[in-house]
C-alpha positions in Angstrom: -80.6 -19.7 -37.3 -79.3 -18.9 -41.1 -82.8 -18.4 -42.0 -82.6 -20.5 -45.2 -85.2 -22.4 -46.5 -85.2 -26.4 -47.2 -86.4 -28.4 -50.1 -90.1 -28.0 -48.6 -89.6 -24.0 -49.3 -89.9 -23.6 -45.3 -87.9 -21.4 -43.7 -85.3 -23.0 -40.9 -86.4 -20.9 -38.3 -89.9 -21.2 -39.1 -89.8 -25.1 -38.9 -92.1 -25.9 -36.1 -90.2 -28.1 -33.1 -87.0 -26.4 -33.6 -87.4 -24.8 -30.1 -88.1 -27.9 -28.7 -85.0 -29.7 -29.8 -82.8 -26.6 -28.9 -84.6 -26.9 -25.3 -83.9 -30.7 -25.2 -80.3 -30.5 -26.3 -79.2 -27.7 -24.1 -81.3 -29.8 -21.2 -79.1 -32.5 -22.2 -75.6 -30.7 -22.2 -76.7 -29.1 -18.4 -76.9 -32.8 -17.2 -74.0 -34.4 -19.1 -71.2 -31.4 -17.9 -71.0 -28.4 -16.6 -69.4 -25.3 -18.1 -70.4 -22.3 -16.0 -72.3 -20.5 -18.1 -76.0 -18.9 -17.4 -78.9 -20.9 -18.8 -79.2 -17.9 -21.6 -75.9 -18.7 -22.6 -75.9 -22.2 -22.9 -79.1 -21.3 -25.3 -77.4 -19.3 -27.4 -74.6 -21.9 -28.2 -77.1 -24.7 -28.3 -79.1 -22.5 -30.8 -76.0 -22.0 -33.0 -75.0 -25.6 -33.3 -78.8 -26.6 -34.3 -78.4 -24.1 -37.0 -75.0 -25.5 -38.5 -76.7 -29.1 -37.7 -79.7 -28.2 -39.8 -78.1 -27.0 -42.5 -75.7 -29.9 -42.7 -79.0 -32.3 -42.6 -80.9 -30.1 -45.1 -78.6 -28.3 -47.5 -78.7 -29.8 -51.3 -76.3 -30.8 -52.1 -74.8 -32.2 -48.7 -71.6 -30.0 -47.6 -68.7 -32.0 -46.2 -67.1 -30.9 -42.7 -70.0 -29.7 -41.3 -70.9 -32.2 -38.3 -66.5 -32.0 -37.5 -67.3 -28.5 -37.2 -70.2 -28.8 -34.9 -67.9 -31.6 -32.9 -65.3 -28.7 -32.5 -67.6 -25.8 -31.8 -69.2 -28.1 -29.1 -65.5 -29.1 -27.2 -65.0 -24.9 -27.8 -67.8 -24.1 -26.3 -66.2 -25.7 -23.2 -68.7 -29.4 -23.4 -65.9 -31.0 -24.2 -66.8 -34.3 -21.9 -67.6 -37.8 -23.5 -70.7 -36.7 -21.3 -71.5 -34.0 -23.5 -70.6 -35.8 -27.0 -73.0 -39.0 -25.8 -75.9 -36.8 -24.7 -75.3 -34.5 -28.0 -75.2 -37.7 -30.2 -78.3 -38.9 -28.3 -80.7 -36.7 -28.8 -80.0 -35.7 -32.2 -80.4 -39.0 -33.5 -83.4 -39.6 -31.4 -85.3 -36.1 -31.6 -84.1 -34.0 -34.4 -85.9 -35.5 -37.5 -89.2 -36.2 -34.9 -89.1 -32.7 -33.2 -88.3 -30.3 -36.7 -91.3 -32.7 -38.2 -88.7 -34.1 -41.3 -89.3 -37.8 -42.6 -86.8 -40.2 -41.5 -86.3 -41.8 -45.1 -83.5 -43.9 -46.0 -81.3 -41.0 -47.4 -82.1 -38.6 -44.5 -81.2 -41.3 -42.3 -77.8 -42.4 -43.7 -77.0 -38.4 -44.1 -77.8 -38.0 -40.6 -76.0 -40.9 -39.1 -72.9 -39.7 -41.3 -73.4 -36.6 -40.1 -73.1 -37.7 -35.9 -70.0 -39.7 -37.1 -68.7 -36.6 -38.5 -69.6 -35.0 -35.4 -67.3 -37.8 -33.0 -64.6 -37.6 -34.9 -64.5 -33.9 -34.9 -65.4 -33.9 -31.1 -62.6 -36.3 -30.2 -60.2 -34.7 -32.6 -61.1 -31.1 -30.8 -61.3 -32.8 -27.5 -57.7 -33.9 -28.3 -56.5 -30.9 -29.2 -57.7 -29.1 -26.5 -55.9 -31.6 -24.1 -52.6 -31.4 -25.9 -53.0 -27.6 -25.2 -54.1 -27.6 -21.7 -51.6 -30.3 -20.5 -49.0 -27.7 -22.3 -50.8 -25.0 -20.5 -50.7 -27.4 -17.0 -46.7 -28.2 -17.6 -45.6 -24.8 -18.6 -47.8 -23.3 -15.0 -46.1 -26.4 -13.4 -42.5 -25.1 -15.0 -43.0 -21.7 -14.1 -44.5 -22.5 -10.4 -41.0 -24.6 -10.1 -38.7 -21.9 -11.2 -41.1 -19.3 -8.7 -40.3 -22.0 -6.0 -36.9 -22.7 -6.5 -36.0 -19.0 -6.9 -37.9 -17.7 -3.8 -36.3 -21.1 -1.8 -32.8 -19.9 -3.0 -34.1 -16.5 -1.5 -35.2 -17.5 1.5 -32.2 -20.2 1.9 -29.5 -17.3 1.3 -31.6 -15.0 4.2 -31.6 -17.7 6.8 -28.0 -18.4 5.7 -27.1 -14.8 6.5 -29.2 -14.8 9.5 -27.5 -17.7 10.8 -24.1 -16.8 9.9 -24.1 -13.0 11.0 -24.8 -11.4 14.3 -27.8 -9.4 14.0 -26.8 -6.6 16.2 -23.8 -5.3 14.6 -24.1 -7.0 11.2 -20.4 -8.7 11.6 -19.7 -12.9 10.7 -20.6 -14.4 14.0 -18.8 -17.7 15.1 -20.2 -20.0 12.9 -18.7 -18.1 9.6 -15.7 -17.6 11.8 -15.6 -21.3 12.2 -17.0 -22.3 8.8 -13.9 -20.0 7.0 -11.3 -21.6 9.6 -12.4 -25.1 8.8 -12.1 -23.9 4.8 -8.6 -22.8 5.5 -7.5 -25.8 7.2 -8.7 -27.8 4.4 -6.5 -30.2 2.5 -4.9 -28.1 -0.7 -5.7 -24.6 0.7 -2.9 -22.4 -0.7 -2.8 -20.4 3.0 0.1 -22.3 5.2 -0.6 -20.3 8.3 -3.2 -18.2 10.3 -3.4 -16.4 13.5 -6.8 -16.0 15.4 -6.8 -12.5 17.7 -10.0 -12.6 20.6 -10.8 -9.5 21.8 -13.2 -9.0 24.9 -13.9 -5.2 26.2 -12.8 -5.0 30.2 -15.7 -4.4 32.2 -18.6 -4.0 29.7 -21.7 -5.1 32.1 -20.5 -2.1 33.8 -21.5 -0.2 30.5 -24.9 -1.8 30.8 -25.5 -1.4 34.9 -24.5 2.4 34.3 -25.7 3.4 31.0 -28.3 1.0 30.1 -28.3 -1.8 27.5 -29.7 0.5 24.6 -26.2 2.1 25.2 -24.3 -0.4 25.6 -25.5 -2.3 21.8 -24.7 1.3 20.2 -22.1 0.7 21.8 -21.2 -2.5 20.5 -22.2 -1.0 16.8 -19.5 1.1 17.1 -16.9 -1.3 18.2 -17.7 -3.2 15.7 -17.5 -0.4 13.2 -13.7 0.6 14.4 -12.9 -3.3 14.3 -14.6 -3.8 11.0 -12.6 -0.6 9.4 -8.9 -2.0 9.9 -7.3 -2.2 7.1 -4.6 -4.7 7.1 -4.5 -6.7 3.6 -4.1 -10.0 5.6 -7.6 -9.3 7.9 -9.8 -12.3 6.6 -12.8 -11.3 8.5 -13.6 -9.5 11.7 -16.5 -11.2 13.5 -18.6 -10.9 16.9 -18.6 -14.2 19.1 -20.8 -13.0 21.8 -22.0 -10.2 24.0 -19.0 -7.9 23.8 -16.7 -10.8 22.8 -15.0 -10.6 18.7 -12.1 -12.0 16.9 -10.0 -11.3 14.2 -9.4 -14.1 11.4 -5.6 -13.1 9.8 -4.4 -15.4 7.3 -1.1 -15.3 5.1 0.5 -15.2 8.7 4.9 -15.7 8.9 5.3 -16.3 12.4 3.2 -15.0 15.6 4.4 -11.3 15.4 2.1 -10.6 12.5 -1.0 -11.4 14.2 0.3 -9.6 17.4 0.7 -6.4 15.3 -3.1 -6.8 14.3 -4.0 -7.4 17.9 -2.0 -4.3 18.8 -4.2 -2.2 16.2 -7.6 -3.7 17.2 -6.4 -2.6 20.8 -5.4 1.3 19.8 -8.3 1.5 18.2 -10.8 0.5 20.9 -8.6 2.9 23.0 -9.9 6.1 21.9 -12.8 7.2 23.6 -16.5 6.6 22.4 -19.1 9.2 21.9 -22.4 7.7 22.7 -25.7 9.6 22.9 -23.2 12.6 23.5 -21.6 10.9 26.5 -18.1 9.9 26.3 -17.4 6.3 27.3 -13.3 5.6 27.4 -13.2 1.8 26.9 -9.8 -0.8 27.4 -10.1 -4.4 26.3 -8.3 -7.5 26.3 -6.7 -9.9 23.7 -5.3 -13.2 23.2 -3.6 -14.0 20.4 -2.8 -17.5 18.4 -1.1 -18.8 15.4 -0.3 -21.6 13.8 0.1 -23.3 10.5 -2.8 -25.0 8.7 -3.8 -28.1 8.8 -6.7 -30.8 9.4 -8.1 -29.9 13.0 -6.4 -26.8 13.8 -9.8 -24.5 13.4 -10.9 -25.6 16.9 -7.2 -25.5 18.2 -7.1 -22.1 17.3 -10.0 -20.6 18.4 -9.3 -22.7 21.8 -5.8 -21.4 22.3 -7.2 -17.5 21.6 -9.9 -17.7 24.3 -7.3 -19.2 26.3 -4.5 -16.2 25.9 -7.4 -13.9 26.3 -8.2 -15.6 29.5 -4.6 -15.1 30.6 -5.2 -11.5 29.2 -7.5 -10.4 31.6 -6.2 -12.3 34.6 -2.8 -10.6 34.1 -4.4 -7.4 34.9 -6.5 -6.5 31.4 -6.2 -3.7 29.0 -3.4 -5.8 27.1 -3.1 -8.9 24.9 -1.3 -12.4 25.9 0.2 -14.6 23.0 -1.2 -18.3 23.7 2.2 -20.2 25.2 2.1 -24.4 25.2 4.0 -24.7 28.2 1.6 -22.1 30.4 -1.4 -23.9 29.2 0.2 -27.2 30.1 0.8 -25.8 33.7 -2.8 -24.3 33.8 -4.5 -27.5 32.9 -2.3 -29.3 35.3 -3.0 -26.9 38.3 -7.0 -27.9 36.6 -6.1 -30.9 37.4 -4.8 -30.8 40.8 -7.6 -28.8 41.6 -9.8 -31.0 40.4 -8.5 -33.9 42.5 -8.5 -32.1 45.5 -12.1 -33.1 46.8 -11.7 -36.8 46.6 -8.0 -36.6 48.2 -9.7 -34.9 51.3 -12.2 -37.9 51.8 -9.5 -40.4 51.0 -7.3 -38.9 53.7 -4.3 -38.1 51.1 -3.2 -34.9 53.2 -0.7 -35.0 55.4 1.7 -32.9 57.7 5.7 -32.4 57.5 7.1 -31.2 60.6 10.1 -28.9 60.3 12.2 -27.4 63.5 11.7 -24.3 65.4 14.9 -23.6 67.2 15.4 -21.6 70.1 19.1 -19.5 68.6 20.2 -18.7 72.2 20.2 -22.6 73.5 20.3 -24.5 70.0 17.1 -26.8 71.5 14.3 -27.6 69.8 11.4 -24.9 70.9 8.9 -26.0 68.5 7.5 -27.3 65.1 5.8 -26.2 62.1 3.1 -28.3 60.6 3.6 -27.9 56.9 1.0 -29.5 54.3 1.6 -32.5 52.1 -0.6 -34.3 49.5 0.4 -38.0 48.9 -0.6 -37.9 45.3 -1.2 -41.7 43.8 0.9 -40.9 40.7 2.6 -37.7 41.5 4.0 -38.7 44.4 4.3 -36.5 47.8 3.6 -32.9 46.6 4.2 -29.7 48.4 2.4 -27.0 49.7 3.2 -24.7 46.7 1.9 -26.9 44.4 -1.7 -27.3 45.7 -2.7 -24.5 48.8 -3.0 -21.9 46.2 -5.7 -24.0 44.3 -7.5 -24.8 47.9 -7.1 -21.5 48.6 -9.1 -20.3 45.4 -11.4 -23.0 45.5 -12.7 -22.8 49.2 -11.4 -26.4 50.0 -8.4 -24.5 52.1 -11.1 -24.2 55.2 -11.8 -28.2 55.0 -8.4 -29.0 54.3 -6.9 -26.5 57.3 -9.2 -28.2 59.6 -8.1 -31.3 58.8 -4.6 -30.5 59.0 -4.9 -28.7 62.5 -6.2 -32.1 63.9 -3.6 -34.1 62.5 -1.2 -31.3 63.9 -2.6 -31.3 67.2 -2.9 -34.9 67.5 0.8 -35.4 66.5 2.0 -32.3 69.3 0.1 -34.2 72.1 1.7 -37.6 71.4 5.1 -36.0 71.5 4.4 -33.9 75.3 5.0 -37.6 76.4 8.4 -37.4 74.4 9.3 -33.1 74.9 7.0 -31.1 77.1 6.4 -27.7 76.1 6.9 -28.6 72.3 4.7 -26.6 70.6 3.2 -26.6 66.9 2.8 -24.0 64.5 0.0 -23.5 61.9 -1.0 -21.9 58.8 -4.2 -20.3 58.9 -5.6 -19.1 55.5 -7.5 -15.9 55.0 -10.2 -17.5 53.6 -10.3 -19.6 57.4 -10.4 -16.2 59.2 -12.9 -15.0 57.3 -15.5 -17.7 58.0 -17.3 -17.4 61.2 -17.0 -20.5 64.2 -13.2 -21.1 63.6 -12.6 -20.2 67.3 -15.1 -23.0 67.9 -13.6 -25.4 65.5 -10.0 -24.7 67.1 -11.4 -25.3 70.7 -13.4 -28.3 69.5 -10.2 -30.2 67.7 -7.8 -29.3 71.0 -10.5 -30.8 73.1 -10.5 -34.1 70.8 -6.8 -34.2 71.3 -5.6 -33.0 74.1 -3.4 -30.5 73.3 -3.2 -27.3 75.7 -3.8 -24.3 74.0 -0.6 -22.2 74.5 1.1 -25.1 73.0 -1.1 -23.9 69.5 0.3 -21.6 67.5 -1.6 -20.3 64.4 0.5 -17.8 61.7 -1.9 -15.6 60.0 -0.1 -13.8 56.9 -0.1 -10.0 57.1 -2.5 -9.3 54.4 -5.2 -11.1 56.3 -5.1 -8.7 59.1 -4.9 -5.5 57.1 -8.5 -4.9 58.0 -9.1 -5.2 61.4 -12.6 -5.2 61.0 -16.2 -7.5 60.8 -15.4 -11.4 61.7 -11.5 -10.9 61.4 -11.5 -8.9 64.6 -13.9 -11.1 66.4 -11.9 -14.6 65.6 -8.5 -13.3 66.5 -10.3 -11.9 69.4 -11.9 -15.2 70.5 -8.6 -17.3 69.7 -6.7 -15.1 71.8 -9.3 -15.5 74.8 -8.8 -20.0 74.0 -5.0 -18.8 74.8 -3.6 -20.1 71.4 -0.9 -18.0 70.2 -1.6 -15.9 67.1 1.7 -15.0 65.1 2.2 -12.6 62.1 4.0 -14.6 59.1 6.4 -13.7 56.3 6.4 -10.2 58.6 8.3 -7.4 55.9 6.9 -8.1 52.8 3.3 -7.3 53.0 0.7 -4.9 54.5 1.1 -4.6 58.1 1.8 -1.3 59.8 2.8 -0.5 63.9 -0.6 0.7 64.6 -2.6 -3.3 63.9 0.9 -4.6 65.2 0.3 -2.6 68.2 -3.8 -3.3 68.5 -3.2 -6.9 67.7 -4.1 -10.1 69.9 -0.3 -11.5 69.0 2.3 -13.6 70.3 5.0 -13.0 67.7 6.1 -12.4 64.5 7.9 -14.4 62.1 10.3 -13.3 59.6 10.3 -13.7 55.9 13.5 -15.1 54.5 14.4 -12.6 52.6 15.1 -10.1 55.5 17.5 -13.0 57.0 19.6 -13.0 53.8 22.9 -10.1 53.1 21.5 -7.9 50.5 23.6 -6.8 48.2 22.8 -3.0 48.1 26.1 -0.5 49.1 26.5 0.7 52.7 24.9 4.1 53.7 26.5 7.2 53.8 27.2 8.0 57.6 25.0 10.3 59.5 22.1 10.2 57.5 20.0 8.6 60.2 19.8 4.8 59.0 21.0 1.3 59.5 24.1 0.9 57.4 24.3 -2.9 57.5 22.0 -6.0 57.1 22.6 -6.7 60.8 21.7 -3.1 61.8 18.6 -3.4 60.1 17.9 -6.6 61.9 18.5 -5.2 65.1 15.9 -3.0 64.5 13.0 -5.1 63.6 13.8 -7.4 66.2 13.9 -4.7 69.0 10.6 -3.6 67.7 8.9 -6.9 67.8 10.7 -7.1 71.3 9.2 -3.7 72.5 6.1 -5.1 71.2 6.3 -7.5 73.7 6.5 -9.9 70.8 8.8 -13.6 70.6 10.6 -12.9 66.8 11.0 -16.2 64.6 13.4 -15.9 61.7 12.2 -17.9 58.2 15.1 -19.6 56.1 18.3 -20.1 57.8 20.3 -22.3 55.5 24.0 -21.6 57.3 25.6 -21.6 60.5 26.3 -18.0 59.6 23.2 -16.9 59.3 22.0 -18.6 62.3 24.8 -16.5 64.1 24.4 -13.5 62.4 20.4 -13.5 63.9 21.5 -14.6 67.3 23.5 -11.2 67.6 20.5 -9.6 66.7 18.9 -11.0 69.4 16.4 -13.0 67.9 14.4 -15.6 70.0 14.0 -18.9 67.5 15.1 -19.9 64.4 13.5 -22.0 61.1 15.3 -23.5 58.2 17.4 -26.2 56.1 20.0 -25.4 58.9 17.9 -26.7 61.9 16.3 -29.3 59.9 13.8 -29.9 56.3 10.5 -30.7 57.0 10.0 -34.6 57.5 7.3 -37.1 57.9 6.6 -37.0 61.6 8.1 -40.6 62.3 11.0 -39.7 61.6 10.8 -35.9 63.7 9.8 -38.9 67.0 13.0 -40.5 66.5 15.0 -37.4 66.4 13.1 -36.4 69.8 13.8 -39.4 71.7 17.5 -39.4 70.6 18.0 -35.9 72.0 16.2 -37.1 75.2 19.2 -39.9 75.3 22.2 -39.3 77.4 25.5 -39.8 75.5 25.7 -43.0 77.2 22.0 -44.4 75.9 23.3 -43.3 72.8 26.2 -45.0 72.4 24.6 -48.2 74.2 22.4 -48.0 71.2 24.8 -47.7 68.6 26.4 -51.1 70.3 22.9 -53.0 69.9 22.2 -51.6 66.5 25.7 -52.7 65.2 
């Protein structure tokens, strides 16, 4: 309190009831809003206005602004509620004059009453004030909260960006950036016409990570990816890792094919020298496949797709070098795909068939034989040979259905013509991959029991390079078809593996000759006396007497000529097989050539007479 006196000559603080209303009023504030003060606290404000309010009801003469300045001390204070200014008004103007013992006379009254509207106006203008500056407050928290938001979202965006565009091992672009920066290149309006794509893949990494352990083997990759990343041709857009030990050049600005190769040809160098890992030396080679192209919608995917493909081609050509991706090759590859691919549902629709083609014996001219030689009556292709599909059986594993199936159809077809020629017999392929699976002896006795055919009049060719171990289930099948008494012949003999000791030790009947040992070569006679054949036909000789000492019957593969087919009877070879005995043909046609030899001349000619 001011401790000034009033009219009366009684001192403000002395007024009785004073403590009363400052009880009442701070009472009256507690209910109407909190603020959180302490009860002491909201005294001492309370106290502080009832001073300025006594004065402004007391002082003579009346000073203006008093009851605004009460409003606006009140909404400081933090009562700044219409709460607050109704229980403030209220018990002012129904306690003061009664509780400080003043008499409510006309003048007092109307000075009081102007003094609560003074007080409202000065609340609300406060109140106002204090809004204006807290809704500033509010929008500038709000601003900065946004810009604390935005900023750490742009943050957080560019770190999941760089996670998900980088590989976290080695740091490198991985294949989405790869991708992302081909797609921008192939753009409309980009000013690069042409880039190249090199994919590298290191030869036999897992080996790395059997061996060494895969804590080596991703310092490993750190370091490969350090020698890639330190290339320094100008036209290098961005090395990046695709996966495991898989990465790829980007080269842009490219002429032609050659400049990519070049790049390819570094990345390979450099991966050549040997690594230092841990102090162990680890000499690595790896692969590459290299494509190039100019720009243009769609050609991101193309190029990445041709790459992987020359890489494949890469490390199937031996590894340790790099293939340029070639249209035609891929063409063939996909074709073979899907060949390969067809094969299955051929089988079941019985599209296979048999070609039979003769086996001469050279000393009489007669037919001794036939060889059953696969065909695939392809709906669109048309009748395909061998070379274009066994190969694909062969890898697939379809070569073990598809060779049963042809040894029936084989042996079926033999047994109808014993009615026509007996003693005919038919020969066979037999694939490695058949004499390598276990119960083929029991499949071969099971189909000649089905049709009839005796077994001597079976003969199976077995290349040399699946008898170049003569050990495990090999052994035991040629052993158990030899006991059926089906003959077992060596095929393409001269150009593979075999040697005198598994000729010797084998269950064989005889050995057919590749072609290319029945051609003249065209390499100069010997010098005499140095202890070898000096002619084609001295060399002949020799293989055939060796197959004859062998106890062996010796075919010969590819006689085209008359010539030839004299040349290997002087020899003294037993059969003969080629375009000069007959091309392989359906075996309709092979029945009517049978029963025309069977004719006499005059049958013949009696049927000449009813066919004209």
């Amino acid at each position: 309190m001011s401790g000034r006196s009033d009219a009366d000559g009684v001192d403000d603080r002395r007024r009785p009831g004073v403590e009363e209303f400052v009880t009442a009023w701070a009472t009256a504030l507690h209910r109407a809003h909190y603020v959180p003060i302490s009860a002491e606290q909201r005294r001492r404000v309370v106290t502080g206005l009832t001073d300025l309010l006594v004065t402004a009801v007391l002082a003579e003469p009346a000073e203006s602004g008093n009851g605004r300045r009460i409003g606006a001390d009140l909404v400081a204070a933090g009562f700044g509620s219409p709460e607050a200014l109704g229980g403030t008004i209220a018990v002012i103007g129904s306690r003061f004059l009664g509780d400080l013992g003043l008499a409510a006379g006309p003048a007092r009254t109307a000075r009081l009453n102007g003094l609560l509207a003074e007080l409202a106006a000065g609340f609300a203008s406060a109140a106002h004030d204090r809004s204006l500056r807290a809704q500033d407050t509010v929008r500038l928290a709000a601003l900065a909260a946004r810009a604390q938001a935005e900023e750490a979202l742009r943050v957080s965006e560019a770190r999941f960006r760089h996670l998900a565009t980088h590989d976290q091992l080695t740091g490198l672009p991985n294949l989405t950036l790869l991708t992302e920066q081909l797609v921008r290149l192939s753009a409309a309006g980009a000013p690069t016409d042409r880039v190249g794509v090199c994919c590298l893949d290191v030869d036999d990494f897992a080996a790395v990570n059997d061996v060494l352990g895969p804590q080596v083997g991703d310092l490993l990759l750190r370091d490969i990816a350090g020698r890639l990343g330190a290339l320094t041709d100008p036209r290098i857009d961005l090395v990046a890792r695709l996966d495991s030990d898989r990465f790829a050049i980007l080269v842009r600005d490219t002429t032609c094919a050659e400049d990519t190769i070049k790049i390819a040809d570094q990345a390979l160098a450099t991966l050549a020298a040997p690594f230092s890992v841990n102090g162990t030396e680890v000499p690595l080679t790896a692969s590459a496949g290299v494509a190039e192209g100019a720009v243009a919608d769609g050609a991101a995917a193309t190029l990445m797709r041709a790459s992987e493909i020359a890489l494949h081609w890469a490390k199937a050509d031996g590894k340790a070098t790099l293939r340029r991706f070639d249209q035609d090759r891929s063409d063939a590859d996909a074709a073979r795909y899907r060949l390969s691919a067809a094969m299955p549902a051929a089988l079941r629709r019985g599209e296979f068939t048999a070609a039979y083609q003769p086996i001469a014996s050279l000393r009489s001219g007669r037919l001794a034989g036939v060889e059953a030689l696969a065909r695939w009556r392809h709906p669109q292709l048309g009748l395909l040979s061998a070379a274009r599909f066994i190969e694909l059986a062969e890898r697939t594993g379809l070569v073990v259905a598809l060779g049963s199936q042809l040894l029936e159809q084989a042996c079926r077809q033999t047994s109808r013509w014993q009615r026509i020629q007996p003693g005919l017999y038919v020969s066979v392929n037999v694939s490695v991959r058949q004499l390598h699976q276990r119960g083929l002896a029991g499949t071969v006795a099971q189909i000649l029991d089905r049709t009839g055919l005796p077994p001597h009049l079976l003969q199976l060719e077995v290349t040399e390079q699946a008898v170049i171990d003569l050990t495990g289930v090999v052994t035991e099948t040629l052993a158990a078809l030899m006991k059926l008494g089906v003959r077992i012949v060596i095929d393409d003999f001269g150009i593979g593996y075999a040697n005198l000791a598994n000729l010797r030790s084998l269950p064989l009947h005889g050995l057919k000759l590749d072609a290319s040992l029945t051609r003249s070569s065209a390499q100069p006679a010997r010098r005499p006396g140095n202890g070898r054949p000096d002619r084609d036909d001295d060399f002949l000789s020799t293989v055939v007497s060796l197959g004859h000492k062998l106890g062996l019957v010796v075919t010969a593969e590819g006689i085209e000529t008359a010539q030839q087919a004299h040349r290997l009877t002087a020899t003294g070879c037993d059969n003969g097989q080629g375009w000069h005995f007959g091309r392989p043909v359906p075996p309709h046609e092979l029945t009517a050539n049978l029963v025309a030899q069977q004719q006499t001349p005059r049958e013949r000619q009696q049927c000449r007479i009813i066919s004209s």
